[in-house]
N, C-alpha and C positions, 0 to 999 in steps of 0.2 A: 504494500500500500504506500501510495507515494504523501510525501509529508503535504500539509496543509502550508505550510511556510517556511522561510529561513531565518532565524533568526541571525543579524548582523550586527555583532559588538565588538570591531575590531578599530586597533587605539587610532588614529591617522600617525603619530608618531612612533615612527620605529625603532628609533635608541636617539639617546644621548649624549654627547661628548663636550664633558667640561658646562655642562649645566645648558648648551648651545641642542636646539629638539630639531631633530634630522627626519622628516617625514613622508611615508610612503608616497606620495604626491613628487615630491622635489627627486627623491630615488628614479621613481617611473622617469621623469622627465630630464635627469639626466642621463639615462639608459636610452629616451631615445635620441639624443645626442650621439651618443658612444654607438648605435646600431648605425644611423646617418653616416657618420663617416665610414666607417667598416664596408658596407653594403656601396655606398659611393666609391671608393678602393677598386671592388671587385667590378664596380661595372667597367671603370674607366683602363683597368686592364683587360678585360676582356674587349675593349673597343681601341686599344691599343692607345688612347690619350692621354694627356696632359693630366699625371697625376699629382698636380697641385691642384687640384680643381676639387678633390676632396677636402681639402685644408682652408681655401676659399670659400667653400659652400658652407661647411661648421661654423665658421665665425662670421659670416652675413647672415644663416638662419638662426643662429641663436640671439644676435641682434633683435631680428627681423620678426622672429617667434614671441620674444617676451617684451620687447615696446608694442608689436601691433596685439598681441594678445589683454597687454595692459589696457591700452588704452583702447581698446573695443569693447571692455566692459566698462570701463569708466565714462564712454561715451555715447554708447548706445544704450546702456539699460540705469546708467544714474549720473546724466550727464549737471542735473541743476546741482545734487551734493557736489561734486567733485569740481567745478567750473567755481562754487564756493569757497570749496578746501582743497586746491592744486598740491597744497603740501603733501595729502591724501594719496595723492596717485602714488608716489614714490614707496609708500607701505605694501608691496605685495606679498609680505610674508602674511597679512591681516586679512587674502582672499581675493578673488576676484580676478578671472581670467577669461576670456573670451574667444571661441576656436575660430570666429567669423574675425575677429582682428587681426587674429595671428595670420590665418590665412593673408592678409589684406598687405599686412607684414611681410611675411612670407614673396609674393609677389614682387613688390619693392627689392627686396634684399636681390633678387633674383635677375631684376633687370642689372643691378648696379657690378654682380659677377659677371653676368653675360658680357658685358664690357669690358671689364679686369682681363675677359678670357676671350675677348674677341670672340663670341660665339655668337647663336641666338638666342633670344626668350627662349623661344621654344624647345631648343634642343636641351637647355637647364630645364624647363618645368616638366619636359616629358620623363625627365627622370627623376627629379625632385618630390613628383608626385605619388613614387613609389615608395619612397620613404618615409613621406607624408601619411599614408595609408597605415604604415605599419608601425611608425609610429604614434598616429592616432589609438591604437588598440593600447599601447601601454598609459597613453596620457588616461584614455575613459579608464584603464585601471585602474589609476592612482586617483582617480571621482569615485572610485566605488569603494577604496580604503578611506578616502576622506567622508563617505557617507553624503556624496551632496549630487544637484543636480540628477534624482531619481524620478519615478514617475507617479499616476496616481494609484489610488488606493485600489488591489485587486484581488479576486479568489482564486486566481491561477497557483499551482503549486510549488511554484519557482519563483511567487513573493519575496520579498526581503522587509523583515523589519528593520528597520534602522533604529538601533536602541540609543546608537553614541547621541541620536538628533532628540530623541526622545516620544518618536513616532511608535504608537502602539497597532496599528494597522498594517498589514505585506502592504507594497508600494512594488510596481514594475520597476524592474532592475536596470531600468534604460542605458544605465551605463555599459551593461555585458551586451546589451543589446544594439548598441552601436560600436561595441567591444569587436562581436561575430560580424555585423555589417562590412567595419574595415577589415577585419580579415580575409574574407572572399574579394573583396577589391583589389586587394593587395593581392594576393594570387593571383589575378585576373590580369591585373596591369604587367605582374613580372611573365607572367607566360607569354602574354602575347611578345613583353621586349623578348625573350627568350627566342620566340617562335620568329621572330623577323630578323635573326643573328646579328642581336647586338644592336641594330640599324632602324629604329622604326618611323613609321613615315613622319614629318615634326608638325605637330599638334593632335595628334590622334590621342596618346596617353593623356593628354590635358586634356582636351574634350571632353574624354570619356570618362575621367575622372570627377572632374566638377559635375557634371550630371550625374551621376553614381552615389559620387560620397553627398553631396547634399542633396539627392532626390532621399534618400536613406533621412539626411537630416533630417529633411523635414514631413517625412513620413511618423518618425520617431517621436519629435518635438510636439505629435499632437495627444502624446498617453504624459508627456513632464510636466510635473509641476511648473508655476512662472517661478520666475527669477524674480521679479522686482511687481511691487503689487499693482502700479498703474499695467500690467499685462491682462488683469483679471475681468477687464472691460473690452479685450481686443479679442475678434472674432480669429483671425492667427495672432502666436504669440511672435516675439523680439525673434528667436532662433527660426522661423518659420521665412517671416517677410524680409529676414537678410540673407537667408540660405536662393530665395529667387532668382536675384540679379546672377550669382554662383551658376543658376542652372540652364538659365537662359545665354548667359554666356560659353555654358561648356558647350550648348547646341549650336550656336554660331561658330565659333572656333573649329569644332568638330563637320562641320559641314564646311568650313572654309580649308580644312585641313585637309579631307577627300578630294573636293574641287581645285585645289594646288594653288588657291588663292589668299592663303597666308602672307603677310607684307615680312619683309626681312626687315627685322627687328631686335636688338637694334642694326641699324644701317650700316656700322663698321664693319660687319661681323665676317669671318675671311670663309672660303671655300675648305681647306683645311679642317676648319671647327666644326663644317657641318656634313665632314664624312666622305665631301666630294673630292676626284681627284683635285691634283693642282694644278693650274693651267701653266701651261707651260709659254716661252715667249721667245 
């Protein structure tokens, strides 16, 4: 007989050193850091490239991840506190991160390597997007240690109570459930790189990705809880009507990526970086 519920009483902080609380949240996310580059490594040897561009992409998404993840919470879901109290924002160990920022983040960082690397957008996000996916799965882990951003109240047997929060009702586990989402994406996205040796066409992984992972968003975003209580008057919540522009864009791209009408972007970008031979003169 399968249980009525889970009970979830796990601490968010994992040890301590020197009285300084080291938390399963900050763990997950520097793990997916440490997978980033790794996994970056392996593709750029297999495609025979410029293995600096692992060392490049670390230190522009982790910029890129935690200013745009910061301040996508602080400005989309409570921008009058924070616009108040700017000193605020600089607290992120006190909570509040945003995957729609980071993304926004993410993108940015992305353009400004493509340059470093004289490549294109495109040829960084179709791969960066693989990463993204897989290390989506560890960040919703470290949501599911910290007990937050779960869903609503449910009789399915895969409930969760959340004792840390002090909920007495199973709540949908939204977080394992966007957990599983980016997993099969993430397999999806590397088989295909896998299946096109190394080479795949540029903007098809981005495409397919932004419609993927936020069609998932905001499939998901309609059993969570809101975030911030002016949501509980909005027919979609905050996570729903920013995951759109995401989805509607990856359909453009991705059909502009089939049609070969991708713009080179940036415009520096050399023959070389994007796989083709090199002209000769």
């Amino acid at each position: 007989m399968l249980l009525n519920y889970i009970t979830w009483n796990v601490d968010p902080v994992a040890f301590s050193i020197g009285g300084f609380e080291i938390r399963w949240y900050g763990l997950m996310f520097a793990l997916s850091f440490a997978c980033t580059f790794y996994l970056c490594l392996w593709m750029m040897k297999k495609e025979k490239n410029d293995l600096t561009i692992p060392d490049t992409l670390l230190f522009y998404l982790a910029i890129g991840t935690i200013v745009g993840a910061r301040l996508g919470h602080c400005f989309f879901y409570e921008p009058a506190y924070y616009l108040a109290n700017p000193i605020e924002i600089f607290k992120i160990r006190d909570g509040g991160l945003a995957s729609h920022g980071a993304a926004i983040g993410i993108l940015i960082a992305l353009y400004f390597a493509a340059r470093k690397h004289k490549t294109t957008f495109w040829y960084m996000t179709d791969r960066v997007v693989i990463f993204v996916a897989f290390t989506g799965i560890l960040v919703r882990l470290g949501n599911l240690f910290n007990s937050e951003i779960y869903g609503h109240a449910t009789t399915l047997p895969w409930g969760f109570i959340f004792v840390h929060n002090g909920e007495v009702l199973p709540k949908h586990p939204t977080q394992l459930y966007e957990a599983l989402s980016y997993l099969f994406i993430f397999a999806g996205l590397l088989w295909y790189y896998i299946k096109q040796n190394y080479k795949p066409k540029e903007g098809v992984l981005f495409g397919s990705f932004l419609i993927l992972l936020f069609g998932a968003r905001f499939a998901i975003e309609s059993i969570k809880e809101v975030q911030v209580d002016f949501e509980e008057s909005m027919w979609l919540n905050m996570g729903q009507i920013l995951s759109i522009p995401f989805i509607l864009a990856g359909v453009v791209i991705l059909w502009m990526a089939i049609k070969n009408k991708l713009p080179n972007f940036p415009k520096h970008r050399t023959d070389v970086a994007r796989n083709a031979p090199t002209k000769k003169t």
